[in-house]
N, C-alpha and C positions, 0 to 999 in steps of 0.2 A: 438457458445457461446461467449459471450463477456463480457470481465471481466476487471472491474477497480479496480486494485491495490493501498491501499495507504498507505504512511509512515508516520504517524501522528507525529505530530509536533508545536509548536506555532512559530516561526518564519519561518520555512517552513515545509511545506506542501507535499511531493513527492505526482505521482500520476501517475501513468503508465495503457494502457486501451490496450488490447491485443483481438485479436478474438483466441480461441482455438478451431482446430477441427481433430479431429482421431490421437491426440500428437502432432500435429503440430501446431504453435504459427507463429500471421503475428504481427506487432506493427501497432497499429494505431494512438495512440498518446500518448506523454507523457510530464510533466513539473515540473512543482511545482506553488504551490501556497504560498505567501510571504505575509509577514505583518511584517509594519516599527518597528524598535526599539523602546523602550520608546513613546510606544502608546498604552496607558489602554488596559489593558488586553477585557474587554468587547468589545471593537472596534475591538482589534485583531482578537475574537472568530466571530464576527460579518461580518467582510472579510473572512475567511474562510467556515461559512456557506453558503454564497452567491457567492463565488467563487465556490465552492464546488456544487452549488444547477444549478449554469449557468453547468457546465461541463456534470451532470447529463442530464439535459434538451436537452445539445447537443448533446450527443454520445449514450445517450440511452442503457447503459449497461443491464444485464442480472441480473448480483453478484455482490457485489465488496465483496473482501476480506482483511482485515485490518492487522493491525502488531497490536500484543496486547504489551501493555509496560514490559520494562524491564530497570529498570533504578535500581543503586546500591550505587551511591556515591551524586548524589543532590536531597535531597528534593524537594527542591522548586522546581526544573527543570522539576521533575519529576510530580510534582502536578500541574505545568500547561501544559505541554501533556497529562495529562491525560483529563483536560478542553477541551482542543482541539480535544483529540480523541472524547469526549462525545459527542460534537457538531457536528462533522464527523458520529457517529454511527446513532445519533437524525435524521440528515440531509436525511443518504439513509432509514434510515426506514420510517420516512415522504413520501420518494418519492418511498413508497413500493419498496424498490431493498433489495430481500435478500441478509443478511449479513455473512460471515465467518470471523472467527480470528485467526491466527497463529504465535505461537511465533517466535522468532530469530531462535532460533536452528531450530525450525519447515520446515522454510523458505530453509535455510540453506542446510539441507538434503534432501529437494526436488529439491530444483535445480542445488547445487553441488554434493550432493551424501556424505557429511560430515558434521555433526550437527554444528561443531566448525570452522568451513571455516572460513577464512579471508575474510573483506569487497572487496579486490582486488579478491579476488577469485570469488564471487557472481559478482562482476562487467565482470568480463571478461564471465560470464560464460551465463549470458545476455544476452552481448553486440552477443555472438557466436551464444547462440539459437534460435534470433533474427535477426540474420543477420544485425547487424547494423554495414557500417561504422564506425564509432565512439562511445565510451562509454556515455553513456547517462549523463548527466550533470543538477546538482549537484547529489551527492550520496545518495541524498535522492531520487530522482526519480528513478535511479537504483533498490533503495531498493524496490520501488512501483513496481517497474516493475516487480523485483523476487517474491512477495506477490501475481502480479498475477499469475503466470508462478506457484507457490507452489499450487495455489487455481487450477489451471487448471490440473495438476499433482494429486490434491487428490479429490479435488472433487468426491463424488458418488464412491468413493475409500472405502475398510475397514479404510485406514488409513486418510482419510478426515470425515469421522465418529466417528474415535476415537480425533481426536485435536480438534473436534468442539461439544464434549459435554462438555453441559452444566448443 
């Protein structure tokens, strides 16, 4: 199974793509996808659906599974990730890939075993189940990367059943 992870975002993008099979997780690719400062927001959304649409078309995933928002202190911030998550959800169900969504804490206790883990704690914990050299870079692709690692973890699970009703 092959699963593309993302951490939704308007100025970036994370986006980690993992095969999972019998528990076992190989990396196949991972990045982020960027869009300049102080560039209408419509442009912004506009690179990311077409970044987002090439990725697709390249790797051919299975799922992808999303971070659903969780934002407490900016509005605004918060109302254009969610633009951008719209256009990310729009983009894989155009290109028929079933979607999953998983909160923070969701993410969090599926891949460190602690709802309230530290961003350094999900980064290391990656970087190990993964076997990566080095921690994936920037921390939004990490976070893509544990979204899929959570989405492989519960998947067809009671408990991948219970976070993804809707």
């Amino acid at each position: 199974m092959v699963i593309l992870g993302i951490d939704p975002g308007l100025a970036i993008v994370g986006w980690g793509l993992i095969e999972s099979h019998r528990g076992q997780f190989r990396p196949l690719a991972y990045g982020a996808i960027t869009t300049p400062a102080h560039t209408p927001i419509e442009s912004r959304l506009s690179i990311i659906r077409g970044d987002l649409k090439a990725l697709i078309e390249k790797y051919k995933p299975d799922e992808m599974a999303v971070e659903e928002l969780f934002f407490t202190n900016n509005i605004t911030t918060g109302i254009a990730v969610a633009e951008a998550r719209g256009i990310i959800l729009c983009t894989a169900y155009e290109c028929g890939i079933p979607i999953s969504e998983y909160t923070p804490m969701q993410v969090k206790q599926a891949v460190v075993g602690y709802g309230k883990a530290e961003k350094h704690q999900v980064i290391s914990m990656v970087t190990s189940l993964l076997r990566l050299p080095k921690s994936p870079k920037p921390d939004d692709t990490a976070d893509a990367i544990a979204i899929a690692i959570c989405h492989a973890q519960c998947r067809g699970s009671v408990m991948g059943q219970y976070f993804n009703q809707r």
